[in-house]
Biopython code that builds the backbone (N, CA, C, O; Angstrom):
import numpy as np
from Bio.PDB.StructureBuilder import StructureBuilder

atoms = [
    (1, "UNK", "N", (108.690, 19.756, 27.360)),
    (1, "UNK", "CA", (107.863, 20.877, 27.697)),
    (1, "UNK", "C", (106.412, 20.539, 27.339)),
    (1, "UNK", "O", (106.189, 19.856, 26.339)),
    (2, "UNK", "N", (105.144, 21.111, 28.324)),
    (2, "UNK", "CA", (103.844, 20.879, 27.610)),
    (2, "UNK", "C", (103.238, 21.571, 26.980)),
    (2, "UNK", "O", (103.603, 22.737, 26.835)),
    (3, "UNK", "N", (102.435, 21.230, 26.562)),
    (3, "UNK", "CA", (101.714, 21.866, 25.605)),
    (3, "UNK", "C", (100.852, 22.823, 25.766)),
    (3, "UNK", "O", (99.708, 22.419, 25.970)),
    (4, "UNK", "N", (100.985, 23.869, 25.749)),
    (4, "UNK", "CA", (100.146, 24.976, 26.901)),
    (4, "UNK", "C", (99.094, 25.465, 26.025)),
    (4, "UNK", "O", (98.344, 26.337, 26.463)),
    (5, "UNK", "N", (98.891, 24.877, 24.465)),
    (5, "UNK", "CA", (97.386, 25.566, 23.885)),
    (5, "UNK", "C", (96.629, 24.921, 24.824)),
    (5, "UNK", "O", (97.030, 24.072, 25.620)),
    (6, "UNK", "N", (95.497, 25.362, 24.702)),
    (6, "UNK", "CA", (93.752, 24.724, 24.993)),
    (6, "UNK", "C", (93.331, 23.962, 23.893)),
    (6, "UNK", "O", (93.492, 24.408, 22.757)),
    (7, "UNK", "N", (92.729, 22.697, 24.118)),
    (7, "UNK", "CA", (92.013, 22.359, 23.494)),
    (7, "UNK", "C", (91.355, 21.251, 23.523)),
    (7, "UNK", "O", (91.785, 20.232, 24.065)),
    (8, "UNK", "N", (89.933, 21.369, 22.779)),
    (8, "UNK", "CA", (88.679, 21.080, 23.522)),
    (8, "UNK", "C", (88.828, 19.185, 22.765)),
    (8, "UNK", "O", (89.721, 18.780, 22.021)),
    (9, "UNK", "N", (88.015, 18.647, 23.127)),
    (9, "UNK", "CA", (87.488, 17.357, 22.645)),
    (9, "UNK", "C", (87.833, 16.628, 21.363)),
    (9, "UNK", "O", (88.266, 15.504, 21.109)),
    (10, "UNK", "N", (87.394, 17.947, 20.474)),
    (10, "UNK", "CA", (88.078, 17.691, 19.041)),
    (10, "UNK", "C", (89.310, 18.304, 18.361)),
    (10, "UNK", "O", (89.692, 18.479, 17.204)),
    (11, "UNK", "N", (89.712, 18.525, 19.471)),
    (11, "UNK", "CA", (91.071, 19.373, 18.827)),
    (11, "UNK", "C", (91.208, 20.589, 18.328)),
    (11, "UNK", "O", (92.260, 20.907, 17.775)),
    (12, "UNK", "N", (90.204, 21.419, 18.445)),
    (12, "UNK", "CA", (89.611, 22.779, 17.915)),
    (12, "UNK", "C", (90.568, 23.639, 18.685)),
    (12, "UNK", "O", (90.860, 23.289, 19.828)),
    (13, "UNK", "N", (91.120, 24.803, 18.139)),
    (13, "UNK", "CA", (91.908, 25.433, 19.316)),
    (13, "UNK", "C", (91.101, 26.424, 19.519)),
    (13, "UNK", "O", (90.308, 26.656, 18.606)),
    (14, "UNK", "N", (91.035, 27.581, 21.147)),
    (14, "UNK", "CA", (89.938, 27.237, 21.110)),
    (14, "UNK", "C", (89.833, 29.145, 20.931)),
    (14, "UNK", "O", (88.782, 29.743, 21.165)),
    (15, "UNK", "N", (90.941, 29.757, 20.548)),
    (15, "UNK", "CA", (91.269, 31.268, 19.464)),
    (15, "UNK", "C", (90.355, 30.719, 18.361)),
    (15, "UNK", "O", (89.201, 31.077, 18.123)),
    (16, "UNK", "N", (90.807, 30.139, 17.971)),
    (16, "UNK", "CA", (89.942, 29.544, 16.149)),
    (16, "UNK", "C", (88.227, 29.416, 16.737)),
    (16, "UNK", "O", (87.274, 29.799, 16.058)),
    (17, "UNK", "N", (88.119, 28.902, 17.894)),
    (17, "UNK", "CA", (86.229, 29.014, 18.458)),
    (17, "UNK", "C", (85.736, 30.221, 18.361)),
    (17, "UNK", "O", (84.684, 30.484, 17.780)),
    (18, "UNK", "N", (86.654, 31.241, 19.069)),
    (18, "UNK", "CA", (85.985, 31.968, 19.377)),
    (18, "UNK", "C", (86.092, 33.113, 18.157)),
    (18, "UNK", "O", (85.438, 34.156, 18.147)),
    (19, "UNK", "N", (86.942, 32.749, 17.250)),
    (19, "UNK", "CA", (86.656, 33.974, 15.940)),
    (19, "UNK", "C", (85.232, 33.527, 15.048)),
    (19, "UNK", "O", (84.349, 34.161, 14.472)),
    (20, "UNK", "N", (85.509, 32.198, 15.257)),
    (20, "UNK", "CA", (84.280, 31.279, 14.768)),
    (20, "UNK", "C", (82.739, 31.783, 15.119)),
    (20, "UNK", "O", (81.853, 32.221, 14.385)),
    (21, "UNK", "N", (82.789, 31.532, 16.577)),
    (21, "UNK", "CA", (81.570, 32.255, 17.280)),
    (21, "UNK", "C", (80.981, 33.030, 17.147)),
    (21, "UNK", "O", (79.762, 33.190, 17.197)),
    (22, "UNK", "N", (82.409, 34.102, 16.808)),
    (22, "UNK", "CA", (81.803, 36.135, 17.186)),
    (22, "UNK", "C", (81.496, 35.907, 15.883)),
    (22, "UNK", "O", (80.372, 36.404, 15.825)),
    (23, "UNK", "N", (81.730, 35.502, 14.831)),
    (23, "UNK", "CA", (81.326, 35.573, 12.751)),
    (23, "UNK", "C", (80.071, 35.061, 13.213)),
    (23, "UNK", "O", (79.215, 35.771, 12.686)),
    (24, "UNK", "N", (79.608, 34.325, 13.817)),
    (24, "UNK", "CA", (78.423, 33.463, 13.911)),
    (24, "UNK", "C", (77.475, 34.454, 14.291)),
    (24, "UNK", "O", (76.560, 34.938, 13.625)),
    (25, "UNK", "N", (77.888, 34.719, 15.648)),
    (25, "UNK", "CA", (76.900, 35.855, 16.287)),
    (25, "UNK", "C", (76.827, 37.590, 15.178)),
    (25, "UNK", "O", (75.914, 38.411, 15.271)),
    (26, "UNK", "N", (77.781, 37.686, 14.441)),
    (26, "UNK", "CA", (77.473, 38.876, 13.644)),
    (26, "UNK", "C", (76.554, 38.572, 12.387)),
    (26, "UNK", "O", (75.660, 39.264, 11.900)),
    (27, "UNK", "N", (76.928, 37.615, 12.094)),
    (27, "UNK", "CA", (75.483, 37.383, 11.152)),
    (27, "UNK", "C", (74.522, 37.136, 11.306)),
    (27, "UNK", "O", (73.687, 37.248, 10.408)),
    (28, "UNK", "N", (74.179, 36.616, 12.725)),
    (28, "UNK", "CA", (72.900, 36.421, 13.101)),
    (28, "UNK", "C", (72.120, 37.546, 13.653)),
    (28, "UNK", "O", (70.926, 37.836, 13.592)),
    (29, "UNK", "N", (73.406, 38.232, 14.350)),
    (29, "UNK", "CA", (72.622, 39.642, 14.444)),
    (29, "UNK", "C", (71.998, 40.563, 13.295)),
    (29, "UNK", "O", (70.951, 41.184, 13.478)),
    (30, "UNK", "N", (72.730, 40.607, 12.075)),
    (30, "UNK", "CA", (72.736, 40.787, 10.937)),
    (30, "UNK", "C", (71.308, 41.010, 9.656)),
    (30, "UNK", "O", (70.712, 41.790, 8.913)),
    (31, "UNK", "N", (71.468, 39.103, 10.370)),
    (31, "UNK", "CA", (70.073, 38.907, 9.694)),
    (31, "UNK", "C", (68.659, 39.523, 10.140)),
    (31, "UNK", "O", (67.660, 39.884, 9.517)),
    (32, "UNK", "N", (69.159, 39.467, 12.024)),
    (32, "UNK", "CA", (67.831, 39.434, 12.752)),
    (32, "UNK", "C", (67.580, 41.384, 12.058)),
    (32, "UNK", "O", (66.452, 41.694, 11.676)),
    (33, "UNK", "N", (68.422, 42.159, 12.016)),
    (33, "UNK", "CA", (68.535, 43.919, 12.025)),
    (33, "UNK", "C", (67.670, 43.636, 9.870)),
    (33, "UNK", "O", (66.557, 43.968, 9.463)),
    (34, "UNK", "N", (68.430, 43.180, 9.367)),
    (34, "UNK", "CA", (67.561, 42.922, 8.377)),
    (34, "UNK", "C", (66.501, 42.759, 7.781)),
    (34, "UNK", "O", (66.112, 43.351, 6.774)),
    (35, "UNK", "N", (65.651, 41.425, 8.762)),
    (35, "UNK", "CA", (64.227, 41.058, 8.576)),
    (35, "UNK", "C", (63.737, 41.973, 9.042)),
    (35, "UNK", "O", (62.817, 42.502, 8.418)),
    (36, "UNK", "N", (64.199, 42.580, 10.458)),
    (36, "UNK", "CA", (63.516, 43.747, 11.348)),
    (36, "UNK", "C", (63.023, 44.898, 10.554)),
    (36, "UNK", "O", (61.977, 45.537, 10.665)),
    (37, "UNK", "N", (64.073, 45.022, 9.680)),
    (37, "UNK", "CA", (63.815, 46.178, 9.163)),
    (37, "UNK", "C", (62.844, 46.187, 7.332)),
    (37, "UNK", "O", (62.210, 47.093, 6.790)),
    (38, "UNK", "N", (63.111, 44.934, 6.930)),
    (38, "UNK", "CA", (61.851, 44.455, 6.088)),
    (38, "UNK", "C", (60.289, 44.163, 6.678)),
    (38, "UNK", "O", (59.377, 44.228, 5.853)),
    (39, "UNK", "N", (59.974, 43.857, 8.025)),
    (39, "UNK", "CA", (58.956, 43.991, 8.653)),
    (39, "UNK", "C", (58.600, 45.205, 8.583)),
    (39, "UNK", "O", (57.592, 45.468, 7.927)),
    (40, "UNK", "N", (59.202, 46.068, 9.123)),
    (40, "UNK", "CA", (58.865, 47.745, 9.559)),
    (40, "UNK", "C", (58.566, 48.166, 7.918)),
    (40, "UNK", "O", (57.497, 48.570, 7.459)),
    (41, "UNK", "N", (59.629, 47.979, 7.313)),
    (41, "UNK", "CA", (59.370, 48.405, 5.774)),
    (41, "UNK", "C", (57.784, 48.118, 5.267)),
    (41, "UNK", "O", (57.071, 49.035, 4.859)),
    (42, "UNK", "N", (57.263, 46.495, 5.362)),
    (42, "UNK", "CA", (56.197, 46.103, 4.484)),
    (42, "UNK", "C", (55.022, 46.493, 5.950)),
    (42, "UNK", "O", (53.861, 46.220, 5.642)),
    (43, "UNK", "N", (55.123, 46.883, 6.955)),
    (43, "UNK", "CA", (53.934, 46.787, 7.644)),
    (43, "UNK", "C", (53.772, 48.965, 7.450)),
    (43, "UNK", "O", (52.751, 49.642, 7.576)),
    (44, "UNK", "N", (54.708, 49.272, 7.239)),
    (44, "UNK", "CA", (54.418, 51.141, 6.244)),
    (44, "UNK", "C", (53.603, 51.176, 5.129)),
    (44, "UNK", "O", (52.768, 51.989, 4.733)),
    (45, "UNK", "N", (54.204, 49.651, 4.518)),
    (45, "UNK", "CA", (54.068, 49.682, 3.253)),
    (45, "UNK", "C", (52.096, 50.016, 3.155)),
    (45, "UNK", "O", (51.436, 50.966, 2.733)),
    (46, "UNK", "N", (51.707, 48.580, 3.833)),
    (46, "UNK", "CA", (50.272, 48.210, 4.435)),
    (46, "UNK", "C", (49.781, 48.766, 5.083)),
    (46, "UNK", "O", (48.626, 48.388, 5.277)),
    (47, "UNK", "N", (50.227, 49.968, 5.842)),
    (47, "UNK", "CA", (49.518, 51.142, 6.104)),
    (47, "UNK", "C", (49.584, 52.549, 5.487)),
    (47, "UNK", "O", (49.203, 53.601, 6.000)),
    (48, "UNK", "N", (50.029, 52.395, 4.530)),
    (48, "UNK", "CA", (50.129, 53.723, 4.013)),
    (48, "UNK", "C", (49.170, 53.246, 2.569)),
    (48, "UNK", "O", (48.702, 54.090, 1.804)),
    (49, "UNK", "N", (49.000, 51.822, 2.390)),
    (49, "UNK", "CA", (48.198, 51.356, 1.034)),
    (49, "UNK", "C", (46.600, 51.518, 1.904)),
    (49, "UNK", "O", (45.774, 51.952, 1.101)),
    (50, "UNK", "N", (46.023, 51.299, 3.207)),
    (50, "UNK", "CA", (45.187, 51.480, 3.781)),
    (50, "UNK", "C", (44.719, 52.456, 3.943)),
    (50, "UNK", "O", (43.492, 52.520, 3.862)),
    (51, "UNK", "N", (45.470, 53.611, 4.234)),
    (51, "UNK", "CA", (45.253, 55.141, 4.242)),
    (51, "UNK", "C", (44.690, 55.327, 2.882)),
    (51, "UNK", "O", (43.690, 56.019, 2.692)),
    (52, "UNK", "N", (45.358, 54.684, 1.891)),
    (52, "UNK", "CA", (45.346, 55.260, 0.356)),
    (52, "UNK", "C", (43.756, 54.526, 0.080)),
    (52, "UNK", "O", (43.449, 54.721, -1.096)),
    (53, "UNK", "N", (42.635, 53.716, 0.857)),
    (53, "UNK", "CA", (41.698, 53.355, 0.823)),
    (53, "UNK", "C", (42.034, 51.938, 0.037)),
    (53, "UNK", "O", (41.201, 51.615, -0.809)),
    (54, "UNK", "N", (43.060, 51.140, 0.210)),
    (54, "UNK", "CA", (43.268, 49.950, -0.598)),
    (54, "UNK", "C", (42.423, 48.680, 0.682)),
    (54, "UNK", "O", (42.389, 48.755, 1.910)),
    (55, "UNK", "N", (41.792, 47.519, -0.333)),
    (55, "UNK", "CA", (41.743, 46.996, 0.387)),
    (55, "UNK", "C", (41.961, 45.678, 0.878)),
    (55, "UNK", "O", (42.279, 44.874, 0.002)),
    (56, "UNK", "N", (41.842, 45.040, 2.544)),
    (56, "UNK", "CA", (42.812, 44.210, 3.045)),
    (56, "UNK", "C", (43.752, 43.288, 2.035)),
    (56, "UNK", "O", (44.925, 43.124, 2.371)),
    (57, "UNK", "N", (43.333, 42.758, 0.960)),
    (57, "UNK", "CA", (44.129, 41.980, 0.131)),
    (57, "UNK", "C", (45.268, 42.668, -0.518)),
    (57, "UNK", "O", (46.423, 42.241, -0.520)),
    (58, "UNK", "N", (44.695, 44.203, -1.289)),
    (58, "UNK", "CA", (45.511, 44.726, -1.679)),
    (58, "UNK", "C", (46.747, 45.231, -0.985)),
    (58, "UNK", "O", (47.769, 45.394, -1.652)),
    (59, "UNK", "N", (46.733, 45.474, 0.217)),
    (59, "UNK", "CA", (47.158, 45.972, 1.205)),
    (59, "UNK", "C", (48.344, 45.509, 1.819)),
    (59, "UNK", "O", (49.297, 46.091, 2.337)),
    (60, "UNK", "N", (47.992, 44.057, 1.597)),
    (60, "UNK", "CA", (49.079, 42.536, 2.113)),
    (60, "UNK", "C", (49.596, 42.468, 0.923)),
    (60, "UNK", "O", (50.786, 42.665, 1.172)),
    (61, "UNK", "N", (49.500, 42.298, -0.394)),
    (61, "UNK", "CA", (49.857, 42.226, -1.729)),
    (61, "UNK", "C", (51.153, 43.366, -1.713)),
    (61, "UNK", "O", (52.261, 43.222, -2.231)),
    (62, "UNK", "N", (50.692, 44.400, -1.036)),
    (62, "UNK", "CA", (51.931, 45.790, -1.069)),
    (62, "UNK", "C", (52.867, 45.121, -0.120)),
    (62, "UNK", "O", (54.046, 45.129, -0.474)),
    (63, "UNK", "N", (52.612, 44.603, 0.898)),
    (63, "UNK", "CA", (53.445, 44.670, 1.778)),
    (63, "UNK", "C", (54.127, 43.642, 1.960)),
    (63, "UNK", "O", (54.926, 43.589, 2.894)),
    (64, "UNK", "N", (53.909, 42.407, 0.922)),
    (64, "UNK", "CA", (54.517, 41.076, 0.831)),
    (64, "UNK", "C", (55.478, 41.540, -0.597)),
    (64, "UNK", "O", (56.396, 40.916, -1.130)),
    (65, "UNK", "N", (54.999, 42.592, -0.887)),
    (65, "UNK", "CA", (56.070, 43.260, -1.971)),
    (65, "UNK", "C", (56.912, 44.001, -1.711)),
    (65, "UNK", "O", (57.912, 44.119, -2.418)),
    (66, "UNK", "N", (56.722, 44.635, -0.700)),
    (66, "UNK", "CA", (57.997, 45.492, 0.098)),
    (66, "UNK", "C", (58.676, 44.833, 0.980)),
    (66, "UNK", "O", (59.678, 45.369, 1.454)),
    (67, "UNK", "N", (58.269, 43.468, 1.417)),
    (67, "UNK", "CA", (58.945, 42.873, 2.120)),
    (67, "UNK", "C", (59.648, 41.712, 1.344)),
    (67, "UNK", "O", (60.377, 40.919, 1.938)),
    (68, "UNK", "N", (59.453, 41.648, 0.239)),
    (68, "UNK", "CA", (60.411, 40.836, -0.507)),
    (68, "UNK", "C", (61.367, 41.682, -1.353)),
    (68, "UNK", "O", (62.347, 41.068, -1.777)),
    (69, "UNK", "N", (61.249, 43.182, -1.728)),
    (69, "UNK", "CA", (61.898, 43.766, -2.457)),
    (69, "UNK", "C", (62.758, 44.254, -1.441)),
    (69, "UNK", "O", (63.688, 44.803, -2.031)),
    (70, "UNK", "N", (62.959, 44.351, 0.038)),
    (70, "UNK", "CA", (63.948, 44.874, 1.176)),
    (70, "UNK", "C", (64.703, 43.283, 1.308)),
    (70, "UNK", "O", (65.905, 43.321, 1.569)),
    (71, "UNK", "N", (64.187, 42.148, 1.173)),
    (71, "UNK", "CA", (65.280, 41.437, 1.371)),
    (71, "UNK", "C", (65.868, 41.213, 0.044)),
    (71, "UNK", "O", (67.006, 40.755, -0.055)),
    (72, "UNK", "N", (65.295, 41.451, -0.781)),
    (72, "UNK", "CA", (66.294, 41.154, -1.987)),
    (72, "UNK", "C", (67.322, 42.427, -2.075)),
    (72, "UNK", "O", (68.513, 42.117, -2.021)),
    (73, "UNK", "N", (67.015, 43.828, -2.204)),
    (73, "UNK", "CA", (68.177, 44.573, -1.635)),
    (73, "UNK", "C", (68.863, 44.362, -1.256)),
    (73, "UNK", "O", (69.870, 44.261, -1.957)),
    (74, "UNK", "N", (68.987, 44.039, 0.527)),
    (74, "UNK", "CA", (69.416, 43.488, 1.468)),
    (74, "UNK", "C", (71.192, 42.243, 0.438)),
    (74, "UNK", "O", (72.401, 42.462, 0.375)),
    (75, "UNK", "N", (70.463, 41.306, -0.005)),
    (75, "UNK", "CA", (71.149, 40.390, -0.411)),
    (75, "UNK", "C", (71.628, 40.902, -1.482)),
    (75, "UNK", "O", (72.743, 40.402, -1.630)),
    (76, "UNK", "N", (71.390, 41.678, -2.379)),
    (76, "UNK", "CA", (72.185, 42.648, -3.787)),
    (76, "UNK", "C", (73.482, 43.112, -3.117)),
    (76, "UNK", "O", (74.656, 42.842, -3.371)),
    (77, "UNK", "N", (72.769, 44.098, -1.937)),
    (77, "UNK", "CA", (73.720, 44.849, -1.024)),
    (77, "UNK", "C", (75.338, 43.795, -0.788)),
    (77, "UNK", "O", (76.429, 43.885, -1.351)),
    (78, "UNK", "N", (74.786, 42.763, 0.385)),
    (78, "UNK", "CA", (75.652, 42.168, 0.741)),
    (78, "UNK", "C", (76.559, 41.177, -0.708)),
    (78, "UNK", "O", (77.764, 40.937, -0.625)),
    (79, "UNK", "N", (76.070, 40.918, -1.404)),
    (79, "UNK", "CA", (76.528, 40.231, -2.400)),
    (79, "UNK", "C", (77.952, 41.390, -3.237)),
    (79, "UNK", "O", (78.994, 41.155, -3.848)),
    (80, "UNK", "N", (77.410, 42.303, -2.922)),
    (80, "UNK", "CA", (78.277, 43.360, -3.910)),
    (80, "UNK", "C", (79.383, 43.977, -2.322)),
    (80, "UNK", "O", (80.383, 44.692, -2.380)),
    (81, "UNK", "N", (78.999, 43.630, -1.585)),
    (81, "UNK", "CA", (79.770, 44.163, -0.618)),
    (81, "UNK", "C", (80.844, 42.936, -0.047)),
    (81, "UNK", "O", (81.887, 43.149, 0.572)),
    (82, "UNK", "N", (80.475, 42.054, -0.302)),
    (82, "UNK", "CA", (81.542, 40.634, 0.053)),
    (82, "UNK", "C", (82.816, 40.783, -0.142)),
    (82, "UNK", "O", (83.662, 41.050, 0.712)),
    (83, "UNK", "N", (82.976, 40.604, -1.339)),
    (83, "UNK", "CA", (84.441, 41.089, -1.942)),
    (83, "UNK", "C", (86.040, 41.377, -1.073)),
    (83, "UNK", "O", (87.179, 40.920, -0.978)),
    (84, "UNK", "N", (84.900, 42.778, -0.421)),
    (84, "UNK", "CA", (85.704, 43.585, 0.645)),
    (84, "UNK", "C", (85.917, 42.776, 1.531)),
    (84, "UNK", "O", (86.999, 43.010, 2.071)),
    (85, "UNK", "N", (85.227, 41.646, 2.078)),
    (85, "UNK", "CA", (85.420, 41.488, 3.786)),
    (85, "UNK", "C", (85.852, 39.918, 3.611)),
    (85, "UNK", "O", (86.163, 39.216, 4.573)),
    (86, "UNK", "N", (85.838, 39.602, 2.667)),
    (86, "UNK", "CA", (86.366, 38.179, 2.875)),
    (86, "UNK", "C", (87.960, 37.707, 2.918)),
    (86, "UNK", "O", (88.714, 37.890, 1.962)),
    (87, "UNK", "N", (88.249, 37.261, 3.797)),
    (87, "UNK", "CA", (89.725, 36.895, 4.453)),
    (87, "UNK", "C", (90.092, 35.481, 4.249)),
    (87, "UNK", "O", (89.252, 34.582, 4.295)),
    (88, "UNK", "N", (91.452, 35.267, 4.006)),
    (88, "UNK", "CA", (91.761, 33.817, 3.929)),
    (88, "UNK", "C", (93.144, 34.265, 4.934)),
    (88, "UNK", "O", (93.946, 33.406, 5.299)),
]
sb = StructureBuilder()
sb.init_structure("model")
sb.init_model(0)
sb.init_chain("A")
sb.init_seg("    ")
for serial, (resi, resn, name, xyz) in enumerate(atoms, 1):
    if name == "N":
        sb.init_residue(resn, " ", resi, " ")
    sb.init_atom(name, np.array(xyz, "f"), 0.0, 1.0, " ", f" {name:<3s}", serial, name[0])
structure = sb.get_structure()
């Protein structure tokens, strides 16, 4: 009888690719919804320090601080949330 899996070049089957893939593409989406949202965070940040009459240096100083304190969240978050989702 033959062998009726698929499989590619290296022997990869190609169920195991595509769970592979979609993990790939969710974290990348992941990341991209992340930074997105540390941008939006530190460019509030830098306009709401502008409003407050701060100036341009101070301004970037806020917002290179809100944009490092949303990705470090970010990674607290996911670090404490792992636990749950990891599969063997």
């Amino acid at each position: 009888m033959a062998n009726t899996r698929s499989r590619s070049l290296y022997g990869v089957n190609s169920d195991n690719f595509r769970k592979v893939t979609m993990s790939l593409v969710v974290v990348l989406l992941t990341v991209a919804v992340v930074v997105f949202t540390a941008v939006l965070a530190a460019t509030g940040a830098a306009v709401l320090a502008r409003i407050d009459s701060a100036t341009w240096p101070a301004a970037l100083a806020r917002a290179a601080t809100t944009f490092a304190a949303t990705l470090a969240l970010a990674a607290t978050v996911t670090g404490a949330l792992s636990p749950f989702f990891l599969t063997r």
